[in-house]
N, C-alpha and C positions, 0 to 999 in steps of 0.2 A: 705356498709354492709359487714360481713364476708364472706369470701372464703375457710373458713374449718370450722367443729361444736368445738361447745364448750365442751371442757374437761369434766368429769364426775363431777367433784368436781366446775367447774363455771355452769354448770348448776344446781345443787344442790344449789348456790351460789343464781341464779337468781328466781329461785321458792322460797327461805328461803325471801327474798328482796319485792318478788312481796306479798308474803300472809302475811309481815309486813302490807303492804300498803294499801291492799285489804279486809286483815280481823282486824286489829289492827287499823287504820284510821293514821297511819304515813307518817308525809309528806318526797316525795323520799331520799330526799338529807339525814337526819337525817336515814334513813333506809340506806342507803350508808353507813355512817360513821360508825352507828354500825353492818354494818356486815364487813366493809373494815377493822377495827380496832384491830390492830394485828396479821393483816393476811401478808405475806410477799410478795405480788402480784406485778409482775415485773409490770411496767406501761402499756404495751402492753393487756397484758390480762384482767385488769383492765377496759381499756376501751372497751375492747369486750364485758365483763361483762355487762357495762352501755349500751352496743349500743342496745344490745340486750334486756336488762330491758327496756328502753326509747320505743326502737318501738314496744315490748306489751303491752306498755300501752298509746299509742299514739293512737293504734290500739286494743284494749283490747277486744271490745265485737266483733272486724268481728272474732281475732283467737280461743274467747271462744267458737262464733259460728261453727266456723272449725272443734273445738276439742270435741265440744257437751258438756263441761263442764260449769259450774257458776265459774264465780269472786271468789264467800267465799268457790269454792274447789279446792281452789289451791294449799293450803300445803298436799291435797291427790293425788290430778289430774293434776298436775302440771308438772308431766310428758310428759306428754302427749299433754299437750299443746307446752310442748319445742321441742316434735317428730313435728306435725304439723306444728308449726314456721319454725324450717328447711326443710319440706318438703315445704312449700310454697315458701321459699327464693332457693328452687335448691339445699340444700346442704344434706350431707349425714345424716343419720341419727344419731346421739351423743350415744355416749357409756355410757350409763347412767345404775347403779347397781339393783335398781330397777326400770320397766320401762314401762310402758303402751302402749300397741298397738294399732296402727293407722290403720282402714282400708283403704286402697289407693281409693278405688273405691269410696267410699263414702266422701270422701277427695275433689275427683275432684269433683263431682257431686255438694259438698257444698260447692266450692269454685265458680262454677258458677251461684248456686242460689246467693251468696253473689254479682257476679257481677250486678246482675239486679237492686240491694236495693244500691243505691249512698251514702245516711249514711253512712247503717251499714260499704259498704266499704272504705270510708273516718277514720272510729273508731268515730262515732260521738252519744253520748247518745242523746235520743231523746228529752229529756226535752231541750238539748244545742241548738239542732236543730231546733225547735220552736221557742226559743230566737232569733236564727241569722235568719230566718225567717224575722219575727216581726225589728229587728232592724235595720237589711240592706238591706233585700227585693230579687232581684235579685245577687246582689253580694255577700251574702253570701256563694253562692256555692263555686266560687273562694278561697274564705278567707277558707271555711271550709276543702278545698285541703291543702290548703296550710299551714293548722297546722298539717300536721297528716305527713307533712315531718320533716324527721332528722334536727336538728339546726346545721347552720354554727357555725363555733368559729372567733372571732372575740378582736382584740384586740384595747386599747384606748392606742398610744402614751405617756406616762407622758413627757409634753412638760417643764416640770421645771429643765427634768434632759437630753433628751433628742431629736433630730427630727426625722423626719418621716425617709427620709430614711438612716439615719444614724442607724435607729434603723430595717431596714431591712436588715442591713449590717451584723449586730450587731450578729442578730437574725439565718443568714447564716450560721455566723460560727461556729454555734451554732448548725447547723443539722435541724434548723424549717424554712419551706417556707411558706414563704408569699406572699402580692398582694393589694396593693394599691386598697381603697376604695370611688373611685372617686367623690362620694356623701355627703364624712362627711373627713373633713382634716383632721379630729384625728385619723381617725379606719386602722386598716390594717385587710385584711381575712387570716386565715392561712390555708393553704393549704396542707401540711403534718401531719401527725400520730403522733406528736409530744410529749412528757412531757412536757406542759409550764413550770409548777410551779418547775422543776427541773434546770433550766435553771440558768443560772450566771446572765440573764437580766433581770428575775423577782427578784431575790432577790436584784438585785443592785436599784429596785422602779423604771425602766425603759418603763415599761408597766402593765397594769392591764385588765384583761378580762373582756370584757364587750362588749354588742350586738352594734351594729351600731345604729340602732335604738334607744337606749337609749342614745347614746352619742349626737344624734342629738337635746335630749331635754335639756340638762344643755347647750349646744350651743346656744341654742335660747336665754335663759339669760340673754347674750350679757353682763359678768362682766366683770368691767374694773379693771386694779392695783387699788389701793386706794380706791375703793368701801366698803364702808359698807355691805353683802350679807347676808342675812339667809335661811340657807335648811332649813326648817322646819320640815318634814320628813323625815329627811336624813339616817335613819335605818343603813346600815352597810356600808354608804358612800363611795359608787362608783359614785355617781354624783358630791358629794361632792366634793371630789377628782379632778374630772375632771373641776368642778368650780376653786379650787386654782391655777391649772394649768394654766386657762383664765387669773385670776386675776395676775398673775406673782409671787404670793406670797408676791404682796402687799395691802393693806390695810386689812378690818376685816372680817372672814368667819366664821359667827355662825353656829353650826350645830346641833339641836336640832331634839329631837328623846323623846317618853313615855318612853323608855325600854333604861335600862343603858348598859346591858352587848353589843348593837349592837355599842353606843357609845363608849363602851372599845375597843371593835372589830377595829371600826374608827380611833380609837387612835394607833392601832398599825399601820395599813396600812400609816398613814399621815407621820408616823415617813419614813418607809422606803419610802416612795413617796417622801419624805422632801418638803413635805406640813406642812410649820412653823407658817400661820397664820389661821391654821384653829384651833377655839375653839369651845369645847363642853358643852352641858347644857342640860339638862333632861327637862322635861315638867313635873312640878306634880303638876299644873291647871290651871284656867284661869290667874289668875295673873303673870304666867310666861311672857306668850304673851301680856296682860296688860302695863306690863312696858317697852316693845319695838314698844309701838304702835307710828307712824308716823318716824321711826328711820333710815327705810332699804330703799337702794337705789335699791336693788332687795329680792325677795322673790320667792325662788323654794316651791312648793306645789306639792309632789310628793306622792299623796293621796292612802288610801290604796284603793283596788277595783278589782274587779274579780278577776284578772290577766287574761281574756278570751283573751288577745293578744299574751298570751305569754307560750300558751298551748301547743306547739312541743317543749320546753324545758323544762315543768313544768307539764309532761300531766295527773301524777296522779290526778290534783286539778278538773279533768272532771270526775272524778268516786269518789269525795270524796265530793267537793262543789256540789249545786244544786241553783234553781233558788229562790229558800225562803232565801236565803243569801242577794243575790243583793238586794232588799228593805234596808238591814240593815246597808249594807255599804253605798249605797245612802246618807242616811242620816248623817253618817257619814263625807263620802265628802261634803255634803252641809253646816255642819257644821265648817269643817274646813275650807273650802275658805271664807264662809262669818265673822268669826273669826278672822283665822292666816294672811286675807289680811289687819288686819286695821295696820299690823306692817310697812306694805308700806308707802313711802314720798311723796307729792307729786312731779310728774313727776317720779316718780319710778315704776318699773315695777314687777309685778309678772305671775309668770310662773303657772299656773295652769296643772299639770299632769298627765296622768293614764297609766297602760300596759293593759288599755284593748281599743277592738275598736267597742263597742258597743255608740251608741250615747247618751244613756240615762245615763250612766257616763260621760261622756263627753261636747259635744255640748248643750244639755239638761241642764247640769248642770252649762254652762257658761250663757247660755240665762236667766235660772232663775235668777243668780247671777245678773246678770244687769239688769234686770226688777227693782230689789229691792233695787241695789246701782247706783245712776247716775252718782256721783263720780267717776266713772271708765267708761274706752272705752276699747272695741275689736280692740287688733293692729292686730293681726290678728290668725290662729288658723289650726294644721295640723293633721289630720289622717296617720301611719303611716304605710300603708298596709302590709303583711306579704306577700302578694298575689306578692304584684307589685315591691317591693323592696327585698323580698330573709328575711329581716331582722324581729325579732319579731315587735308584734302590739305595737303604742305607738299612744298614743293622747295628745298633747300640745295647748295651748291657750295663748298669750301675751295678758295683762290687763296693762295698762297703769291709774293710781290714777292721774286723771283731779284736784280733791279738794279736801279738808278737808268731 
């Protein structure tokens, strides 16, 4: 967390960002871009910025409840939530031009009513609360902690151009510390204040940011050179990525996406990754996935879905989604696996994946899946705790195609 307040002009910064988000329905990253966008913010302050947007909204309703204000008055009262914020975290007050008064007394008094209610002090809407309830029962508490903290950074190796700690070597002389991730042979954690993306080793395609967690699901894959692979969802190809790396840059890696501009995106990263067998191809109906049915030696299905795993990086989507969603993507997911798995061979494998860790995207929806296709076996199937590993939620399933 910070150890001095924010400038007048980044907390002006962080309230213009937060009432994007809160009253406009913009999701974080896109409200970053257009308020970062032509601003000349050394990298340092920048991330001040985010650290500070991230954990009020990680945290949204205990510091609304703080400041006695609503969500949708935040481009008026938003002051006043930024005075609060720093007085909870210890620090001074921020010199801000126009500026709302905190009463101290009533500060404290409502910070310890907040300690009694374990939600609200978690930042957890109640409708989310219900949910995790209902899906994981006792463990939910855990998990519900464990998203309302700050996200490590986390980076994936690109093993095509690169090793491991060749690329902590790399990374040193470079001013950014790292630290071996003893769980996933690809990740390193970085442990400094760093500018990755400024760095001479991101742009030479040497590493790409990406959670631990997720890198542990294109792992499971298990591609080998000369494989046939298809992402199927492969959106702006960070798995992707991490699949060619497996494959060695041999044999064929389709990566199929609805939406062209994330495949463009793809396309540029593979370049500097020199990722040279990964091809791209749109999805624009069934007969796309038609004419590669029985083809793929593997199949990543990295389906769309809450994202409830991956809520301390992403935490606007807890005050923007709600629980009339999840039915819609359900089915969606159901859709796609019983679909996009008939492009598997057999003895070929697919990966069935979510970033959330709720059961009923996940295990739920692999059980149904095999009710209905006997042609396939459970090799086997991981939750990927947020609680117990530090790293965001993921859930992966190996399905092994027994027959036609």
């Amino acid at each position: 967390m910070l150890n001095s307040p924010l400038s007048a002009s980044s907390n002006e910064l962080v309230i213009n960002i937060l009432a994007m988000v809160l009253s406009e329905g913009k999701p974080l990253d896109r409200a970053y871009s257009q308020h970062f966008s032509g601003l000349k913010l050394v990298p340092a302050e920048q991330a001040r910025i985010t650290t500070v947007t991230g954990d009020i909204l990680r945290r949204l309703n205990l510091y609304c409840f703080l400041a006695d204000i609503k969500p949708e008055e935040m481009e008026r009262l938003g002051s006043k939530l930024l005075n609060v914020w720093h007085l909870f975290h210890e620090l001074e007050l921020p010199k801000m031009q126009y500026s709302l008064p905190v009463d101290p007394d009533d500060l404290v008094a409502r910070i310890e009513q907040a300690k009694t209610n374990p939600v609200l002090w978690d930042g957890c809407p109640e409708w989310l609360d219900t949910m995790g309830r209902e899906q994981l029962g006792a463990s939910w508490e855990k998990e519900r902690a464990a998203l309302n903290r700050p996200p490590k950074r986390f980076l994936r190796v690109n093993g095509l151009k690169v090793s491991r700690d060749e690329l902590v070597q790399k990374l040193a002389t470079e001013f950014v510390s790292t630290q071996v991730v003893d769980s996933v042979d690809s990740a390193l954690e970085v442990t400094s204040d760093s500018a990755l993306f400024r760095t001479n080793s991101f742009k030479e395609g040497l590493f790409e940011q990406q959670d631990a967690g997720s890198q542990r699901v294109a792992a499971a894959l298990d591609a080998k050179p000369g494989m046939r692979v298809i992402d199927a969802c492969a959106g702006a190809g960070g798995k992707t990525l991490h699949i060619a790396a497996q494959m060695q840059g041999k044999g064929r890696l389709l990566a199929m996406d609805v939406e062209q501009w994330k495949l463009d995106n793809l396309k540029e990263r593979a370049r500097r990754n020199g990722a040279h067998n990964i091809e791209t191809r749109l999805i624009v109906g069934s007969k796309t996935i038609k004419r590669l049915k029985l083809t793929a030696d593997r199949v990543l299905l990295d389906v769309p879905c809450s994202g409830l795993g991956v809520l301390k990086r992403n935490p606007d989507a807890k005050w923007r989604d709600t629980a009339d969603r999840l039915p819609v993507l359900m089915e969606l997911q159901k859709h796609i696996l019983s679909s996009y798995s008939r492009m598997v061979k057999v003895g070929g494998i697919v990966v069935y994946a979510t970033c959330s860790i709720f059961p009923c995207e996940n295990r739920g929806q692999v059980d149904a899946f095999l009710a209905e296709n006997p042609n396939f076996r459970l090799l086997e199937d991981e939750t990927i705790s947020p609680a117990d590993t530090g790293f965001d939620g993921f859930y992966l399933a190996k399905l092994e195609r027994i027959q036609e």
